[in-house]
C-alpha positions in Angstrom: -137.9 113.1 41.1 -135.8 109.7 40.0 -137.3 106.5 41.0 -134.1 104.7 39.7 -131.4 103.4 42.2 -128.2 103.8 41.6 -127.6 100.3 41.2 -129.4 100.7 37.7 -126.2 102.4 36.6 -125.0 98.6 36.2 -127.6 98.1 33.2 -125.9 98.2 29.4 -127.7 101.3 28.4 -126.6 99.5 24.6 -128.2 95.8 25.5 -131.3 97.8 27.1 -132.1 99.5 24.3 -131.6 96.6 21.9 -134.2 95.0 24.7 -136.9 97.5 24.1 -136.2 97.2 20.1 -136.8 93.5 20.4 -139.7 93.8 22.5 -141.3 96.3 19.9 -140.4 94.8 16.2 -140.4 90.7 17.3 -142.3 90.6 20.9 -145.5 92.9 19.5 -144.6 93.2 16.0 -146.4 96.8 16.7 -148.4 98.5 13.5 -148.5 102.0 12.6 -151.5 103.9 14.5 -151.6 100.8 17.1 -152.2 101.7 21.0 -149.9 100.2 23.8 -150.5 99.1 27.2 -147.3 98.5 29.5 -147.6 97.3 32.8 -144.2 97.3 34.6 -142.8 97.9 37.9 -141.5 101.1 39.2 -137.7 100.2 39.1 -138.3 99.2 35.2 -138.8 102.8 34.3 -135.3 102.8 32.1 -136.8 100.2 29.7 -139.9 101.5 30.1 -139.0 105.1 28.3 -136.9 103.4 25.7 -139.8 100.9 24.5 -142.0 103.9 24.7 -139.6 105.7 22.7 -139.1 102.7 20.1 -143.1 102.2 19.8 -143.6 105.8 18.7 -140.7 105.1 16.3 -142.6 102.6 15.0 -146.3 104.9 14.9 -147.3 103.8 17.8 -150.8 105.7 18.2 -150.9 106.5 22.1 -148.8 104.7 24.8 -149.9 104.1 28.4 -148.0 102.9 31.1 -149.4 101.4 34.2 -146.8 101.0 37.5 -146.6 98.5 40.7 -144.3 99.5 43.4 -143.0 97.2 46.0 -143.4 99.5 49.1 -146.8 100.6 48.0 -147.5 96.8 47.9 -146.6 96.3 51.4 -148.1 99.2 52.3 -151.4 97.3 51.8 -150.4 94.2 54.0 -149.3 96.4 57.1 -151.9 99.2 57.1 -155.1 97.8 54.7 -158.2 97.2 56.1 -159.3 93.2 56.3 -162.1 93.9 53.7 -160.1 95.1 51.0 -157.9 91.7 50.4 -161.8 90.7 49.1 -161.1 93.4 46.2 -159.3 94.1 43.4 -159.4 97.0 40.6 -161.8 95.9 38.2 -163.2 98.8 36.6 -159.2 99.1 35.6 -158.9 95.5 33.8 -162.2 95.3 32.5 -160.9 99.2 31.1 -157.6 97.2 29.7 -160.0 94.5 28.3 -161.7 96.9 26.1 -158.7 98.3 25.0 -157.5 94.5 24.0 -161.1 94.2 22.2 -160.3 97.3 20.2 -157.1 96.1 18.7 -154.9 97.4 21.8 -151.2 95.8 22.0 -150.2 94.5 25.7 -147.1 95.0 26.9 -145.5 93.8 30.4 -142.7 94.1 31.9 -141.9 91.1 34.4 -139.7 91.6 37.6 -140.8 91.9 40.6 -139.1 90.7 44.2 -140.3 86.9 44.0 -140.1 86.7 47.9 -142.3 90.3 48.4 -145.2 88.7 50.4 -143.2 86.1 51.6 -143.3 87.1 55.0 -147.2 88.6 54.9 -150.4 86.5 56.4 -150.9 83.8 53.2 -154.7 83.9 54.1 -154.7 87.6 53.3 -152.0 86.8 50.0 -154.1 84.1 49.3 -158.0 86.3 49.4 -155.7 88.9 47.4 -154.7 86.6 44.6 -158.3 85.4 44.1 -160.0 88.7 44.2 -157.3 89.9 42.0 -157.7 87.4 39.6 -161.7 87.5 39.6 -161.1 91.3 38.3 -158.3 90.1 35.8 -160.1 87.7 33.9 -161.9 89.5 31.2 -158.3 90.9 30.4 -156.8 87.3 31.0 -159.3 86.0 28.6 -158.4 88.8 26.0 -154.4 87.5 26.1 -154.9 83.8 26.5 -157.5 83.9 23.3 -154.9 85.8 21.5 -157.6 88.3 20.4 -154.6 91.1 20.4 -150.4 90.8 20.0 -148.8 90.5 23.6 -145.4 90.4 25.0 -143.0 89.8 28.2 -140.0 91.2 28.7 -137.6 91.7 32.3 -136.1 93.9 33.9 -133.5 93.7 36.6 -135.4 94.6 39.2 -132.5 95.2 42.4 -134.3 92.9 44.9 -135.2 90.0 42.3 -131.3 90.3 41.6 -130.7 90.0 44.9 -132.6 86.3 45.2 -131.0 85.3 42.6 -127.3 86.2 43.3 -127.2 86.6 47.0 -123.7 86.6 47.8 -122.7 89.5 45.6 -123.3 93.5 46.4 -126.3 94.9 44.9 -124.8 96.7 41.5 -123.0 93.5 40.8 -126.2 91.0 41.5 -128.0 93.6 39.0 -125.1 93.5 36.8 -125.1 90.1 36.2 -129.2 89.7 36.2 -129.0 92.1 33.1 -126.7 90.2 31.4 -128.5 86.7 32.2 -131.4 88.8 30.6 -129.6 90.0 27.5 -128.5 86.8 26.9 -132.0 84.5 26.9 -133.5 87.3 25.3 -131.2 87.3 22.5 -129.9 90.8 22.5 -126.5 90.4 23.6 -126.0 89.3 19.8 -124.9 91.3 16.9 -128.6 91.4 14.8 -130.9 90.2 17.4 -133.9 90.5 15.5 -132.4 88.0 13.0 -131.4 85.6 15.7 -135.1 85.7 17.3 -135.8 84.6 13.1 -133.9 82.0 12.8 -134.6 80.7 16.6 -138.8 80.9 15.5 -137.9 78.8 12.8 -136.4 76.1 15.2 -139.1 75.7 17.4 -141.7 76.1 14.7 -140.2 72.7 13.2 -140.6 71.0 16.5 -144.1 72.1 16.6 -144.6 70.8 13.3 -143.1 67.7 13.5 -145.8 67.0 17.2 -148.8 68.0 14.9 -148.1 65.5 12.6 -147.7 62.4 15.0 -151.1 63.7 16.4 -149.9 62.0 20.1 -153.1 61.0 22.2 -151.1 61.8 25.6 -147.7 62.1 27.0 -146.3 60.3 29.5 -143.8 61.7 31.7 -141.5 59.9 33.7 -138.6 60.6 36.5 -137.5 61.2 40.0 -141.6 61.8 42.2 -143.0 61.9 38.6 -145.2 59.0 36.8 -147.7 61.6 34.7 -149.9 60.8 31.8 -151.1 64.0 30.3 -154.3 63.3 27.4 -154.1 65.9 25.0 -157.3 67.5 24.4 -159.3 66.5 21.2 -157.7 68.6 17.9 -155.1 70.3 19.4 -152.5 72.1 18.4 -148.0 72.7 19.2 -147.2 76.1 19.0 -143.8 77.5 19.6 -142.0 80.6 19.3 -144.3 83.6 16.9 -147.9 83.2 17.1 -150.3 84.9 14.7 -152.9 86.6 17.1 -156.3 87.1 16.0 -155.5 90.7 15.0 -153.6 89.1 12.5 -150.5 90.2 13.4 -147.4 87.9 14.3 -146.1 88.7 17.8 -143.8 86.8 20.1 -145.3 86.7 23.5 -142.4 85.8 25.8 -139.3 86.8 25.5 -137.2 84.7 26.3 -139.0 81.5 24.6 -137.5 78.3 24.6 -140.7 75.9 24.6 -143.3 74.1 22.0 -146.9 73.4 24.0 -150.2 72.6 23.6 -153.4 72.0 25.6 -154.1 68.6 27.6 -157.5 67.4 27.9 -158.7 69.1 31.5 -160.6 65.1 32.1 -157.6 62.5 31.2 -154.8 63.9 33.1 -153.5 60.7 36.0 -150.7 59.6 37.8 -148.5 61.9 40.2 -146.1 64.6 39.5 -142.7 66.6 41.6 -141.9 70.2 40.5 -138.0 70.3 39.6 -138.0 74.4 40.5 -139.6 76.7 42.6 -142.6 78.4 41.5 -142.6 82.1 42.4 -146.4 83.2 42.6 -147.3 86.7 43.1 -144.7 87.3 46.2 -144.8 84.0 47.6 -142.3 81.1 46.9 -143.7 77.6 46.7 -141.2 74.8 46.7 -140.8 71.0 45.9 -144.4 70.9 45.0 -146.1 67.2 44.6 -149.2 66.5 43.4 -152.0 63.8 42.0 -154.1 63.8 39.6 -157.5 61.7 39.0 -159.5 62.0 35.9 -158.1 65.3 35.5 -158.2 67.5 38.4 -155.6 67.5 41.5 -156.6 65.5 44.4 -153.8 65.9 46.4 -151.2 69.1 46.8 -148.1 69.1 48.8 -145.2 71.2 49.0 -142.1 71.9 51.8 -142.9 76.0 51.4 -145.9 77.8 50.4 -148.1 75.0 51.1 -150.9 76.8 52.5 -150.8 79.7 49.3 -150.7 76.3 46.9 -154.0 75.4 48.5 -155.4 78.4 48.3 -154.8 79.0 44.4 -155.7 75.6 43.9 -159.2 76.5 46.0 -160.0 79.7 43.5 -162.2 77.9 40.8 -162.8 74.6 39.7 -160.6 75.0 36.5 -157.7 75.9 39.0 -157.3 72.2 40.2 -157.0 71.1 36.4 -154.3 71.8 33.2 -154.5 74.4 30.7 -150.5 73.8 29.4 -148.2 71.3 28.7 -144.9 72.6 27.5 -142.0 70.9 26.2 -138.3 72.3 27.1 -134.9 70.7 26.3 -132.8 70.7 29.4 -130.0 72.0 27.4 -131.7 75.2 26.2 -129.8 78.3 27.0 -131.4 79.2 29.8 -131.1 75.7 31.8 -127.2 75.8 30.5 -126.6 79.1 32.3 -127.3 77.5 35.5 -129.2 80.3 37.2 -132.5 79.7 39.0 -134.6 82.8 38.3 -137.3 82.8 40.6 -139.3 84.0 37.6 -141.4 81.6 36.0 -141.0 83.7 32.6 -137.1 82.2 32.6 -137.6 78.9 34.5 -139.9 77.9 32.5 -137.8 78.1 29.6 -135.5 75.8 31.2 -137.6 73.2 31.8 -140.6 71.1 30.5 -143.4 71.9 32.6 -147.2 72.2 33.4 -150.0 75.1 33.7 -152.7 75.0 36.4 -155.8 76.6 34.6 -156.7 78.5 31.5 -155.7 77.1 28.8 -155.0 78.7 25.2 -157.8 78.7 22.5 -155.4 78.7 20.5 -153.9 75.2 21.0 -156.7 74.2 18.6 -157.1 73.0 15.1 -158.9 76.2 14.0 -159.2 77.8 17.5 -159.9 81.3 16.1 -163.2 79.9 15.3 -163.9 77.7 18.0 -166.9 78.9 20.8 -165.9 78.7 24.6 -168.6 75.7 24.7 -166.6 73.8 21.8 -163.3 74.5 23.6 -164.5 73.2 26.8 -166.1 69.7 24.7 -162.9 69.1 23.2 -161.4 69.3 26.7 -160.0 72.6 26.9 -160.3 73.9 30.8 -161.2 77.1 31.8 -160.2 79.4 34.9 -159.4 82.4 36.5 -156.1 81.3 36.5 -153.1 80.4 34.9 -150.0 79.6 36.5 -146.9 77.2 35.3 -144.9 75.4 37.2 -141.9 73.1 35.8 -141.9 69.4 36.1 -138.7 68.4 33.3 -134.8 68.2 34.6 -132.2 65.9 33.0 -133.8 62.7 34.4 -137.3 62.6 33.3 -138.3 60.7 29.8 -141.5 61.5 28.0 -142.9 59.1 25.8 -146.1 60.3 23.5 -149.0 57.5 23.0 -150.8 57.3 20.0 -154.1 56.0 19.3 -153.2 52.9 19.3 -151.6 52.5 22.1 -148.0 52.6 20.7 -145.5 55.1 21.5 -142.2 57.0 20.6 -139.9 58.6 22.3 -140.4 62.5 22.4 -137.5 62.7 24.7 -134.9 61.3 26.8 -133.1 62.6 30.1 -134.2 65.7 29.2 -133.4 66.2 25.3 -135.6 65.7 22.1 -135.4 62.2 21.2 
């Protein structure tokens, strides 16, 4: 049986495979005798077989593919019992979080519809997201620690293409999703793998350059936004490749565009607008404004997906506090294209934005080494969550403070200063 519509026929069989190159040699960097995890949805079966292809290539030990598919989703929402949106699979992440403990690579492939659960009860999307995330966290804890190499990749997915370019027939939306995709992720170029070089380099000089002014906290400034952001105690920029405890390089999202670090989850204040969606496990949450006092969010609004906000906000105490604060030029390629993604894994990359939740361990001077109980004193949060939401455009200004009080310009209207 074929799972893949005919609209995947509008795919560069060339640019895909370049995509599943990338995402082997620069996203995982995978070693010789390593296992794989992917997780990917149905439709993504194409890119799938060819990275599955190009990690054995690369000696690969055993790959293992675990799908979602939308209908079976839905299936859940119109048919599932009320019990069950209290439970998620946790024998199967606490199964992946051994295998990220051994030394197993992670793999996901990003694209499903943004708008799935859009029309399902958000009490029942909001029970599922908390249960599910419960189950997830000894995995999520595995990623965000960097204990093993990780990476993102998309796929053009027919009904995410859809959202995105709505007045166009299906092959054609999916068409130009692809090539949006090609393009942030670098493969529409002759040697990709040295562009993705080259582009590591930039961003590791930006990060350099914010680890020497050592910035107390940021201060972000713009249309609905007056935010100071303390950064926690001996933190750290990263940007681009990241050295995983493993000890091998890896680039986790591709496409990257930002530098970021961890604020301190007790000196974030002031009020703050979202300048995109946020698409969130089916639902779409819009315009979203919020205040912060000593830290934590005492006030959420937002003109859609208000009551799912809430609720995610409502799963732990870490949830209503930062984990990320990332720094995007408005002119980065992505933002230039124009297109709104309804995927944070793009939007994000066109904007500067926040993370509600867990934050990285390794944002820290020496994080490697650093306990969950040191983390937390230095001011790192922790959470079952982490989500990211983007809060930069072409008319906010960020300022960092030192420890003196003084401050320089980290950027203006949107671009580095």
């Amino acid at each position: 049986m074929n799972f893949i519509p005919q609209s995947q026929n509008s795919v560069d069989p060339v640019k895909l495979e370049k995509l599943a190159e990338v995402a082997v040699k620069v996203g995982l960097q995978l070693q010789a005798g390593q296992d794989l995890v992917v997780t990917a949805p149905v439709v993504a079966l194409p890119l799938v077989r060819l990275i599955t292809k190009h990690a054995y290539m690369a000696g690969a030990g055993i790959v293992t593919a675990f799908y979602s598919d939308e209908e079976s989703t839905l299936a859940r929402y119109q048919y599932g019992s009320d019990e069950s949106f209290d439970r998620a699979s946790g024998w199967l992440y606490e199964g992946m979080a051994k295998a990220y403990s051994s030394g197993t690579a992670r793999l996901a492939i990003a694209g499903d519809n943004p708008m799935l659960l859009s029309e399902q009860d958000p009490a029942k999307v909001g029970r599922a997201n908390r249960a599910n995330s419960t189950a997830y966290k000894p995995a999520l804890e595995k990623i965000s620690n960097f204990d093993t190499n990780w990476n993102i990749v998309s796929y053009p997915n027919p009904s995410w293409a859809k959202l995105v370019f709505p007045n166009d027939p299906e092959p054609i939306a999916v068409a130009k999703l692809a090539k949006a995709i090609f393009a942030a992720s670098r493969v529409d170029l002759d040697d990709p793998i040295a562009a993705w070089a080259e582009h590591n380099a930039n961003l590791a000089k930006r990060s350099h350059w914010l680890n020497g002014e050592r910035f107390e906290a940021l201060h972000f400034t713009g249309p609905g936004t007056d935010l100071k952001v303390g950064l926690a105690d001996g933190h750290e920029w990263h940007g681009g490749a990241s050295t995983a405890k493993n000890g091998i390089t890896c680039n986790p999202n591709i496409p990257t565009e930002e530098v970021f670090t961890t604020p301190h989850a007790l000196r974030v204040e002031g009020h703050v607008s979202s300048t995109k969606p946020l698409s969130h496990q089916g639902t779409l949450i819009d315009n979203i404004r919020v205040r912060f006092e000593a830290g934590r969010i005492v006030e959420a609004k937002a003109s859609r997906g208000e009551e799912v906000l809430n609720k995610v906000l409502d799963t732990d105490e870490g949830a209503r506090r930062l984990g990320e604060v990332a720094l995007v030029p408005h002119s980065s390629p992505i933002s230039a294209s124009g297109i709104l993604f309804y995927n944070t894994l793009f939007d994000e990359n066109a904007s500067c934005h926040i993370a509600l939740g867990q934050c990285y361990s390794k944002c820290f001077l020496d994080g490697a080494k650093l306990s969950q109980e040191q983390i937390q004193a230095q001011g790192g949060n922790s959470s079952l969550i982490h989500i990211d939401w983007m809060i930069g455009s072409n008319k906010v200004d960020i300022d960092g403070i030192r420890q003196d009080g003084s401050r320089v310009p980290v950027m203006r209207q949107g671009e580095w200063a």
